[in-house]
N, C-alpha and C positions, 0 to 999 in steps of 0.2 A: 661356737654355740650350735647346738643340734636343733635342726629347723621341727622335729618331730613336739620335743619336749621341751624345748627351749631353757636347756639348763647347758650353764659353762661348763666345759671339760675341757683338757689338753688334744694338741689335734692327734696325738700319739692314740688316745680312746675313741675318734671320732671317724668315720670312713667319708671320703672327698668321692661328689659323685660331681662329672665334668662337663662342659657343654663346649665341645671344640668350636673353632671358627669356622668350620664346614656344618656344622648343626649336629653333629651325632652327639648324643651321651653315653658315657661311661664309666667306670667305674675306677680310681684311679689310685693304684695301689702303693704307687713310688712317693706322690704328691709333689710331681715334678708335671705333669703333663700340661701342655699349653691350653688355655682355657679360660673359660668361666667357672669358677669352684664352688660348691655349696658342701656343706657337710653335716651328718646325719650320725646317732646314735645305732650302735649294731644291733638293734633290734627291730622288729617286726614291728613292736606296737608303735615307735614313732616314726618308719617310716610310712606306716599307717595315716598317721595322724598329719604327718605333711603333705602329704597327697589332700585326705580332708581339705585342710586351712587354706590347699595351696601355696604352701609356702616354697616349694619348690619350683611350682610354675614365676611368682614371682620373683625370686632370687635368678634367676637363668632370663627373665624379662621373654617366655615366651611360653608355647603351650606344649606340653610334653605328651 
């Protein structure tokens, strides 16, 4: 589910952005990388809109 727009999609339509066990995020193209995973619509306006709600900051449980 996309944290922007909060509508289901396959995660094949969805981009995984990752919060490693070292703190860094990233963007994670394989969807293998070890991590905390959140995933977001390929667009501007919801990850717009997740930054807004926060919903990225809460999924990851820290402040980005």
């Amino acid at each position: 589910m996309c944290l922007g727009c909060q509508e289901s999609k396959s995660k094949r339509e969805l981009i995984r952005i990752v919060r490693s066990p070292e703190g860094e995020f990233s963007v994670d193209t394989t969807g293998k990388k070890p991590g905390r995973g959140a995933y977001i619509c390929p667009k501007m306006e919801c990850f717009n809109a997740a930054r807004k709600s926060k919903g990225l900051e809460r999924s990851f449980k820290s402040p980005i």
